[in-house]
C-alpha positions as CSV (number, residue, x, y, z in Angstrom):
1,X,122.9,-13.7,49.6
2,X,121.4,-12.7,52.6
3,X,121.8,-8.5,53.5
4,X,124.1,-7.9,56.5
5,X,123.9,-4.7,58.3
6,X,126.8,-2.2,57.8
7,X,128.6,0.6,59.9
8,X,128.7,4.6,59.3
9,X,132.7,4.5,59.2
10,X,134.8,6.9,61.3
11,X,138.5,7.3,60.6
12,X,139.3,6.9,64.6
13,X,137.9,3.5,64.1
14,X,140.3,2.5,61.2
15,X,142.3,0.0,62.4
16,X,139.4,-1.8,64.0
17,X,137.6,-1.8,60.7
18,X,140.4,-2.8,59.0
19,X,141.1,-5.6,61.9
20,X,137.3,-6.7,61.8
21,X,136.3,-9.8,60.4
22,X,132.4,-9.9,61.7
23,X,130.7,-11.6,58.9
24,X,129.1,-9.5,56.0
25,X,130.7,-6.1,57.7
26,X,130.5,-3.4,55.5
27,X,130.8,0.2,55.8
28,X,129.3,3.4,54.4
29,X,131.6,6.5,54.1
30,X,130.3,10.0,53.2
31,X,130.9,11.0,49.8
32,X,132.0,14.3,50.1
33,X,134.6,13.3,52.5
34,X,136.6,11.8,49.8
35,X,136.4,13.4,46.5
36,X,139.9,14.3,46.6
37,X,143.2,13.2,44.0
38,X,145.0,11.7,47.1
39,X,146.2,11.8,50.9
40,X,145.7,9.7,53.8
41,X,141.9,9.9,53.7
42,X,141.3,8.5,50.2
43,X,144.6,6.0,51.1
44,X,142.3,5.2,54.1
45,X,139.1,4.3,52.2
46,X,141.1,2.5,50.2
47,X,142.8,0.0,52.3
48,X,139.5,-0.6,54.1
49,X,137.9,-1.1,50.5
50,X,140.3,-4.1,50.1
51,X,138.9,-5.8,53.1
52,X,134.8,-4.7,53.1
53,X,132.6,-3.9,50.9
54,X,131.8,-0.1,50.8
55,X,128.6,2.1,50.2
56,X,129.6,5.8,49.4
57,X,126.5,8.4,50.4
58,X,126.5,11.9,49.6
59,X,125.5,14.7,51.1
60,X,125.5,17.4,48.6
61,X,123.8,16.4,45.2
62,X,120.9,18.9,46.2
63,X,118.4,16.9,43.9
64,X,115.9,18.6,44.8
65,X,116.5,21.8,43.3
66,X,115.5,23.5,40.6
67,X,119.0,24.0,39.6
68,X,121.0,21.2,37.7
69,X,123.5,19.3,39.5
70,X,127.0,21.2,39.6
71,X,129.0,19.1,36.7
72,X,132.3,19.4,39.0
73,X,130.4,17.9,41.9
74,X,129.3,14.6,40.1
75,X,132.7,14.5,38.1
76,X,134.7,14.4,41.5
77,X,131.8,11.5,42.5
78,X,132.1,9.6,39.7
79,X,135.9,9.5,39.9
80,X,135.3,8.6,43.3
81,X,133.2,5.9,42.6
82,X,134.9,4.3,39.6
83,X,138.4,4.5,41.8
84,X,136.3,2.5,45.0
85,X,133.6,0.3,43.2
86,X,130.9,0.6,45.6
87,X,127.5,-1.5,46.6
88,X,125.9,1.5,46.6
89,X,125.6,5.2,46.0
90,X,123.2,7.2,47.6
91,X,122.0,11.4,48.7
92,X,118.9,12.9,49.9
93,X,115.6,14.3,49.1
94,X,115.9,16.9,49.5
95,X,117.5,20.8,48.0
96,X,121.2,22.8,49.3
97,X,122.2,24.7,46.2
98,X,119.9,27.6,44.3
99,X,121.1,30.7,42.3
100,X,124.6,29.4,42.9
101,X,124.8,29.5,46.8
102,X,125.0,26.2,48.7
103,X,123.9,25.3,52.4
104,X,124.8,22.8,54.8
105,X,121.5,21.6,55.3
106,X,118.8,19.1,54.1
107,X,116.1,21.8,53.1
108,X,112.5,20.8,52.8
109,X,110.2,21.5,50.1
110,X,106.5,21.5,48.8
111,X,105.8,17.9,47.4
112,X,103.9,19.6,43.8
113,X,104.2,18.3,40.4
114,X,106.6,20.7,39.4
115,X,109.4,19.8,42.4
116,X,109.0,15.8,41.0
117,X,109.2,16.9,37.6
118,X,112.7,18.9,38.6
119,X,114.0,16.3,40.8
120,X,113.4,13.4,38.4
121,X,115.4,15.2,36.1
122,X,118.2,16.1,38.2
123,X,118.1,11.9,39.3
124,X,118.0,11.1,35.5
125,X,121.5,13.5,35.1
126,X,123.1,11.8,37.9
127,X,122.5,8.5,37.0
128,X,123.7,9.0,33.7
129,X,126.9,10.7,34.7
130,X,127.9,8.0,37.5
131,X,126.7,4.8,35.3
132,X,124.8,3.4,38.6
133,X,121.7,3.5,40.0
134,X,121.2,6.1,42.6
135,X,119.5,5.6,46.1
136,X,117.4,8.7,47.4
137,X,116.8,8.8,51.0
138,X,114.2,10.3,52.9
139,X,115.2,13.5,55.4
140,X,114.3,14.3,58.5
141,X,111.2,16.8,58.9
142,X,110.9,19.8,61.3
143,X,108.4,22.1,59.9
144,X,104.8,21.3,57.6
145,X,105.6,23.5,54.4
146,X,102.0,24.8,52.5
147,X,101.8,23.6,49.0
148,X,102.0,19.6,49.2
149,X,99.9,17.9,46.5
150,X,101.4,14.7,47.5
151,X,102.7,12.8,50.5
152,X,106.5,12.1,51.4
153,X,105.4,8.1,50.3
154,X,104.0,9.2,47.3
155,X,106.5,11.3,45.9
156,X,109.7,8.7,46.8
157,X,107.2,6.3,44.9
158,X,107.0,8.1,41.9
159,X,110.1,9.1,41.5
160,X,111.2,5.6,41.5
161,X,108.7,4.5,39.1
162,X,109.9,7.5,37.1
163,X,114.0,6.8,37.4
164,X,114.9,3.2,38.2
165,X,116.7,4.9,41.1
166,X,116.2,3.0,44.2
167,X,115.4,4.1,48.2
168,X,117.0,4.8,51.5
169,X,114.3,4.1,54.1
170,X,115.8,5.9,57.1
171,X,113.4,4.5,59.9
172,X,114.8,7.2,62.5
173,X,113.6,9.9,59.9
174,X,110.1,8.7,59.6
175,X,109.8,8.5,63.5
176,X,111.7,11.6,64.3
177,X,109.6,13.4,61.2
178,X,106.5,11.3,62.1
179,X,107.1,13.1,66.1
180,X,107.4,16.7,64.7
181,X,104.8,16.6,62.0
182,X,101.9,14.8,63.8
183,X,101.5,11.2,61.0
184,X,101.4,7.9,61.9
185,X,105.1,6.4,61.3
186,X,103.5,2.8,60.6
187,X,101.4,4.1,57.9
188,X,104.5,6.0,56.6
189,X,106.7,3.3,56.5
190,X,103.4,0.9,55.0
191,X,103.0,3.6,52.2
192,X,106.0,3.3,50.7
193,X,106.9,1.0,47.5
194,X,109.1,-2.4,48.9
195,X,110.3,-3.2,45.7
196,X,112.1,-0.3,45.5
197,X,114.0,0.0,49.0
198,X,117.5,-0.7,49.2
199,X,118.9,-0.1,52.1
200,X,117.7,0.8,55.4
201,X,119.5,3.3,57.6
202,X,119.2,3.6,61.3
203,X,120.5,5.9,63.8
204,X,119.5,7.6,67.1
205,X,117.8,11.3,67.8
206,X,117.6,14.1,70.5
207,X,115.0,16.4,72.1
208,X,115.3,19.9,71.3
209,X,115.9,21.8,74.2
210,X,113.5,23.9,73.7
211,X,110.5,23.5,75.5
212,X,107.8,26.3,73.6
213,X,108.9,24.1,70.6
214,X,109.5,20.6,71.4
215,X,111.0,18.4,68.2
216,X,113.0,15.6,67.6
217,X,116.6,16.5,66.1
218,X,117.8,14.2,63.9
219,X,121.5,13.9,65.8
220,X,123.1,11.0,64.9
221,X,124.6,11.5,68.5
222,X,122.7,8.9,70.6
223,X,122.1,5.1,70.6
224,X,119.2,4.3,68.3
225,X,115.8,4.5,70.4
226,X,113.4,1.6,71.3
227,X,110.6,3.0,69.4
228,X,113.1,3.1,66.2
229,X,114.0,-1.0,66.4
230,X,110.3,-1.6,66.8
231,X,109.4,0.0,63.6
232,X,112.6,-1.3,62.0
233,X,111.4,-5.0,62.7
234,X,108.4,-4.5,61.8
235,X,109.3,-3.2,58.1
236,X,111.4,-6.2,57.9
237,X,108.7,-8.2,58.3
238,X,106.8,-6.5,55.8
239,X,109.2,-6.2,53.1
240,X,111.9,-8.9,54.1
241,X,115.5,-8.0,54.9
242,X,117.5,-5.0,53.1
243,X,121.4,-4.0,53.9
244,X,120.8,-1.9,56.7
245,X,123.1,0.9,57.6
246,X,124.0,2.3,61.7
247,X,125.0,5.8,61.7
248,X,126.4,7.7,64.4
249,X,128.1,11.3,63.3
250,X,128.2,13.2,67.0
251,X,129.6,11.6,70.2
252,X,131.1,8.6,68.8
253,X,131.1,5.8,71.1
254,X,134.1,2.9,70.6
255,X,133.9,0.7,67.9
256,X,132.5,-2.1,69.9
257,X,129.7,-0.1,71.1
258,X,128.5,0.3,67.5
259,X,129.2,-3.6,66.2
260,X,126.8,-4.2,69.3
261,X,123.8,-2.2,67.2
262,X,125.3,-3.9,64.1
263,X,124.6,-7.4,65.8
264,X,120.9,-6.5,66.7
265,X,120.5,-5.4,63.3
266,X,121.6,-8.8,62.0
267,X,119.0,-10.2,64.4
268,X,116.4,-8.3,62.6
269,X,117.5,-9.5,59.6
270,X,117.9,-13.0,59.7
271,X,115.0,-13.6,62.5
272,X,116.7,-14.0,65.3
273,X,115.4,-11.5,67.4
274,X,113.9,-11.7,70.8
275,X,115.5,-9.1,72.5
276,X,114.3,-6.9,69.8
């Protein structure tokens, strides 16, 4: 079956998601959001699981730490995910939680032996307590930590080849990271393993305001940027089409607005792309 491109859902869009009927829509919902016994949001999820497939993505595993995943966390997920069924599961690369105190934030971390060796581990615990295979998505990148014995590439690769989990390649990441670190996003996107991407996510950035130190924020606030469908087709090309995820968290435009991306994504994915 041919991947389709899917939609970051937003409950102000419900009854146009539950309305739609655009062909292969799906939608991604935050995992977090939901790991609850009951209310309208889970009653939400659920009536939009009856009419589109759903990919649940989590923001809070913190698999990168050196501390084991909280058992309450993945025991809410895997309810969640045994009560919705979804494609796909995913988190980041990325640490929240140490010594028992948890931030909101993707927090980087030297790429050493010792970091793969913890966060293959803490991958192997939560894919044995959902029962699925987990995606692991590459963050965004603002600062060059000391200490790296290994590219971002080379560690997503390994710990594939080490788990059977599978890969997010956010494309906006690698260009927004790509910006603030100084690499060549081609080569980035080149380096890592096709067989084991998933799903590709794409969403739009900001300039820091800033100006002694300019970056790229990863918003999800904006449309996604030219530069960002460029390298998106051309990692189709080079690893043929994947499901492929639009987000937008900040300034949410009307539903319409965000099908249109969903269309040019489909473009890209099924070689119909000349405006691209």
């Amino acid at each position: 079956m041919q991947p389709t491109a899917g939609l970051g859902f937003k409950m102000e869009h419900l009854d146009e998601a539950l309305a739609s009927r655009d062909p292969g829509l799906w939608f991604e919902v935050h995992a977090e959001n939901y790991m609850v016994d009951g209310g309208p949001r889970l009653a939400a999820l659920a009536a939009l699981r009856a009419t589109h497939p759903i990919s649940i993505h989590g923001v809070g595993l913190s698999i990168a730490s050196s501390d084991r995943p909280c058992p309450n966390h993945l025991a809410r997920l895997k309810t969640l995910c045994d009560r919705i069924d979804p494609m796909l599961v995913s988190d980041h690369l990325a640490w929240q939680r140490w010594n028992g105190v948890h931030v909101s934030d993707f927090l980087p971390f030297p790429r050493t032996r010792a970091a793969l060796a913890h966060t293959v581990t803490n991958v192997t615990i939560v894919q044995q307590a959902l029962g699925r295979r987990l995606l692991v998505e590459n963050p965004s990148l603002y600062v060059d930590l000391p200490g790296h014995m290994m590219s971002e590439a080379e560690f997503l690769n390994e710990l594939a080849d080490a788990t059977g989990c599978g890969l997010i390649l956010d494309v906006n990441n690698v260009y927004v990271s790509a910006s603030n670190l100084g690499f060549d996003a081609i080569q980035a996107l080149r380096a890592i393993n096709a067989d084991a991407v998933c799903e590709i996510h794409l969403a739009g950035h900001t300039a820091d305001a800033d100006a002694d130190f300019p970056l790229l924020i990863d918003t999800h606030g904006a449309p996604i940027a030219e530069a960002v469908w460029t390298l998106y087709a051309g990692l189709v090309d080079r690893i043929g089409p994947r499901p492929t995820l639009i987000e937008r968290d900040d300034d949410i435009p009307p539903f319409q607005t965000l099908v249109a991306e969903r269309h040019r994504a489909h473009a890209v994915l099924t070689g119909q792309r000349a405006h691209v």
